[in-house]
VOPAGU-2260 file (C-alpha; in pm, 1 decimal, decimal comma):
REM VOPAGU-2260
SITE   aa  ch    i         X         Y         Z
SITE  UNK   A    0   11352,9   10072,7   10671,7
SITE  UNK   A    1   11143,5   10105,3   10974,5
SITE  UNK   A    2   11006,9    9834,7   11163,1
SITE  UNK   A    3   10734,5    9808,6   11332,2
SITE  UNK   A    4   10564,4    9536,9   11615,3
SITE  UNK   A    5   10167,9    9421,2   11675,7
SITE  UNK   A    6   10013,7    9594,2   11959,1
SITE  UNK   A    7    9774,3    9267,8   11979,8
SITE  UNK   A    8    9639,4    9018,3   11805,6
SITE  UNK   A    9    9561,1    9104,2   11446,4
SITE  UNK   A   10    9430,3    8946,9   11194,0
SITE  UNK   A   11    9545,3    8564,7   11249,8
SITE  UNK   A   12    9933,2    8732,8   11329,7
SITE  UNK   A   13   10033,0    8751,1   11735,1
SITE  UNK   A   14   10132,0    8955,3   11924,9
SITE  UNK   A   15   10450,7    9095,6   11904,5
SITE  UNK   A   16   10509,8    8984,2   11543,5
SITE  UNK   A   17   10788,2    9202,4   11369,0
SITE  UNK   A   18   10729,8    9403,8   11054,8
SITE  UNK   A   19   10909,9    9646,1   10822,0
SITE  UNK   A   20   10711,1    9879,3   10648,3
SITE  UNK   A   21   10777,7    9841,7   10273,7
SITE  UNK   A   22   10506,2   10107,0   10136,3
SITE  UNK   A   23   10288,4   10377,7   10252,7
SITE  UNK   A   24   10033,7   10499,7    9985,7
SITE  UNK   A   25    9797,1   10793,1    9976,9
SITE  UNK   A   26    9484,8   10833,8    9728,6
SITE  UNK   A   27    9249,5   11092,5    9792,8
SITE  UNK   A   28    9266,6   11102,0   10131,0
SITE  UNK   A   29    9300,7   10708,4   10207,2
SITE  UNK   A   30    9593,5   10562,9   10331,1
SITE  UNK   A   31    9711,9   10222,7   10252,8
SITE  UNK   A   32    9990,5   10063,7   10437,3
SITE  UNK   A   33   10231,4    9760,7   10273,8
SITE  UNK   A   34   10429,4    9568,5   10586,4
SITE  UNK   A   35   10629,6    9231,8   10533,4
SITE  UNK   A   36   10714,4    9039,3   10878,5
SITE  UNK   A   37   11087,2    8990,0   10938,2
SITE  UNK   A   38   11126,6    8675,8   10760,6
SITE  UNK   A   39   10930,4    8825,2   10493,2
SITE  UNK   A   40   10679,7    8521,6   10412,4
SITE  UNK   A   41   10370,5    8705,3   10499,3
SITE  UNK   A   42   10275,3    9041,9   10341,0
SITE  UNK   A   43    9970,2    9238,4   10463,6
SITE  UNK   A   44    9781,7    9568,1   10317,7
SITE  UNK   A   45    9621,0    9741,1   10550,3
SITE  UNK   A   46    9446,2   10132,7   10593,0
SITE  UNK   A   47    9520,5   10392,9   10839,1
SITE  UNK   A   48    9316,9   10310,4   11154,3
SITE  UNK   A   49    9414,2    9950,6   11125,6
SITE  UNK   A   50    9775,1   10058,6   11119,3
SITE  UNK   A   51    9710,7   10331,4   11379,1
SITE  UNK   A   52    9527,7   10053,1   11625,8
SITE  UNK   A   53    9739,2    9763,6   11579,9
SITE  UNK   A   54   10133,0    9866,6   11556,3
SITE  UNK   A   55   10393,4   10032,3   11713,0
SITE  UNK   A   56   10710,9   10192,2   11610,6
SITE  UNK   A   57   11043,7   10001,0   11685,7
SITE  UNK   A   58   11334,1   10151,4   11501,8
């Protein structure tokens, strides 16, 4: 599973914040994005850009 860390600031999470990725979705051209934080309490859906702007690639 890949994980993945905030950039910044995002949405009421800090930075630094560990996620895994736990779906990646694709309809008609949109991209949705499904990531869990380690302790997997919070869950967040989020589009492309947001994804692209906010998170880096750990593992």
């Amino acid at each position: 599973m890949k994980r993945y860390m905030l950039k910044s600031d995002f949405k009421g999470l800090k930075k630094g914040t560990q996620f895994y990725l736990i779906a990646e979705s694709e309809f008609i051209g949109v991209k949705e994005y499904v990531l869990r934080t380690r302790d997997l309490r919070i869950r967040i859906s989020i589009n492309d850009r947001e994804f692209r702007d906010n998170f880096i690639l750990l593992s």
